[in-house]
C-alpha positions in Angstrom: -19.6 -17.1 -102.6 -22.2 -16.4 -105.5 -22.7 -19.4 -107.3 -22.6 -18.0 -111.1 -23.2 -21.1 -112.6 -26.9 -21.5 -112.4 -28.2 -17.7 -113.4 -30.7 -17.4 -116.2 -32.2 -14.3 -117.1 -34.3 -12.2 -119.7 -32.6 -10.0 -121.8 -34.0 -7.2 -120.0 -32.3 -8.2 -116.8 -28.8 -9.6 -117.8 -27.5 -6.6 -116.9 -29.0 -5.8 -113.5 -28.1 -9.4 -112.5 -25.1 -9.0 -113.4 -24.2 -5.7 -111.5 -25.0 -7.9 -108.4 -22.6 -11.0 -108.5 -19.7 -9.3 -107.1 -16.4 -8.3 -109.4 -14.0 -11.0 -109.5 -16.2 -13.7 -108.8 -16.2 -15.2 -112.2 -12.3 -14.2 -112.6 -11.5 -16.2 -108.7 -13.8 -18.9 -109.6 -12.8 -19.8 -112.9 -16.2 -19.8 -114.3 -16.0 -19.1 -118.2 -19.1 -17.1 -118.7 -20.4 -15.7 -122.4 -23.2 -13.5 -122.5 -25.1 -12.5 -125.8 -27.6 -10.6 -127.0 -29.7 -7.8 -127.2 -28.4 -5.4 -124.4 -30.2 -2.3 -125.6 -27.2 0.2 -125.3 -24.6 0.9 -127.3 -21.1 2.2 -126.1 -20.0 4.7 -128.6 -20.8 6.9 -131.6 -20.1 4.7 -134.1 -22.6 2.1 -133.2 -25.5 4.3 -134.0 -26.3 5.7 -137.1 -29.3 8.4 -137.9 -32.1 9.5 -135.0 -30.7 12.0 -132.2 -27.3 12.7 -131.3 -25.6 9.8 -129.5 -24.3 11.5 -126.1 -22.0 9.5 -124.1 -21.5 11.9 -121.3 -24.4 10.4 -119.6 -24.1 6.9 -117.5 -23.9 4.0 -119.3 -24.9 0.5 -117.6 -23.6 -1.7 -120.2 -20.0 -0.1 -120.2 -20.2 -0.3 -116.4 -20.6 -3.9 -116.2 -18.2 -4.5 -118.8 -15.6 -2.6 -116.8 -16.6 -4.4 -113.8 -16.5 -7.9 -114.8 -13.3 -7.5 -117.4 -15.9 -8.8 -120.7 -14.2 -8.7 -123.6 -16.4 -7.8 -126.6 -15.6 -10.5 -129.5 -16.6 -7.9 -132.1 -18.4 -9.1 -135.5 -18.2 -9.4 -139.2 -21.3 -8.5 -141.2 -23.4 -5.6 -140.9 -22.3 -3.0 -138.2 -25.9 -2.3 -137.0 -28.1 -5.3 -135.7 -30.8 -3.5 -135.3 -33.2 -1.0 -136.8 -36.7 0.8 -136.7 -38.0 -0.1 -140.0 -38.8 3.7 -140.8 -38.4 5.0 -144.0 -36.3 7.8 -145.5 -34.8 10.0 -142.7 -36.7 8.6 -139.7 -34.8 5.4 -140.2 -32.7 4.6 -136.7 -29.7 2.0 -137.0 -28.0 0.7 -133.8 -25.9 -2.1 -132.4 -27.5 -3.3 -129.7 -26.7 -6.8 -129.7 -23.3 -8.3 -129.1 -21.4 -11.1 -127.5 -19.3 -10.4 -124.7 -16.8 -12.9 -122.8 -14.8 -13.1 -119.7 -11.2 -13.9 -120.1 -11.6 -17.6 -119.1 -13.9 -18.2 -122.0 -11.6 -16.4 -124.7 -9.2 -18.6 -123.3 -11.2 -21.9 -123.9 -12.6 -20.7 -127.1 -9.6 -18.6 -128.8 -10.6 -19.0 -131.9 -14.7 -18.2 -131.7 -15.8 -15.6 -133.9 -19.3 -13.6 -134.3 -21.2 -12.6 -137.5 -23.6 -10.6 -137.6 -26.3 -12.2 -140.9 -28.5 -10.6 -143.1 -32.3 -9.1 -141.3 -34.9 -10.7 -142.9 -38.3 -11.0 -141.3 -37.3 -8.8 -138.0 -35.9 -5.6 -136.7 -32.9 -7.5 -135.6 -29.8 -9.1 -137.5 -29.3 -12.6 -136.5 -25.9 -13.8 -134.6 -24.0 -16.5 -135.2 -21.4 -17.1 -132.6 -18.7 -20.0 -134.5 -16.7 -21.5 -131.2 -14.0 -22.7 -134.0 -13.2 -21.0 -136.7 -11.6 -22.8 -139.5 -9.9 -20.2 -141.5 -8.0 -18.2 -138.7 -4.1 -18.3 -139.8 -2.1 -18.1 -136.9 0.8 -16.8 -139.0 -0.9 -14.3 -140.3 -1.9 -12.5 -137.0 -0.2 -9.1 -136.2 2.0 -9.2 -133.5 1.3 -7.2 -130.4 4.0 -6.4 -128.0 2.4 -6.9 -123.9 4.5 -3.5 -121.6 4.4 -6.9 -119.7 7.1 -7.8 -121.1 9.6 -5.2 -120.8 9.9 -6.1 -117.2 11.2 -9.7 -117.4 14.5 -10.3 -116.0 15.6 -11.8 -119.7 14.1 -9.4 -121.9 17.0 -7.5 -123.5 19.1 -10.7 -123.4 
């Protein structure tokens, strides 16, 4: 068994190291496990803005491990791009590259967490503020999502 519990890395080799604990071994351990950051990749289109084409035919690390490990991305209020290349006019590049990702045990501990992305002031990157608690969730106003799940209980159309 990998012990998961004691890996620190660089932001440059989060994903690597990750890649090499073996799937399922946060899941069967019950490890709750949040990674954040800058990852340098994004996942789709519409987290780049300006520069060349985004092409996402090629192979893509980040959306490899986040298959492989079941993350769940917590998504973000604020600005959509964390990070940019300071260029003026045209040459100006906008991209997300950070984010914070989670594994089902720690969504499950933290249900209520939520991510903002601040205001760039003295850097090429937005801040993130990950809030484990936040206050002005209202549970009844939540939409209601139906799990296929369910269909297949015994007492379902009772």
């Amino acid at each position: 068994m990998v012990d998961v519990g004691n890996i620190c890395l660089t932001r440059s080799r989060v994903k690597k190291a990750a890649m090499e604990v073996p799937a399922g071994t946060w899941r069967e351990s019950q490890v709750s496990v949040l990674m954040l950051g800058d990852f340098n990749e994004v996942v789709d289109s519409t987290e780049k803005r300006e520069g060349r084409h985004f092409v996402g035919k090629y192979s893509n690390s980040l959306i490899d491990c986040i298959w492989r490990y079941e993350l769940i991305d917590l998504g973000f209020s604020g600005p959509a791009h964390t990070w940019n290349n300071c260029r003026e006019g045209g040459a100006t590049v906008r991209k997300r590259l950070d984010r914070v990702l989670c594994n089902g045990m720690w969504n499950l501990d933290y249900w209520r967490a939520s991510v903002t992305h601040l205001t760039r002031t003295h850097s090429d990157y937005h801040p993130i503020r990950v809030n484990t608690k936040k206050e002005d969730r209202q549970m009844g106003n939540s939409p209601f999502w139906v799990e296929n799940a369910w269909y297949t209980h015994h007492d379902f159309y009772n």
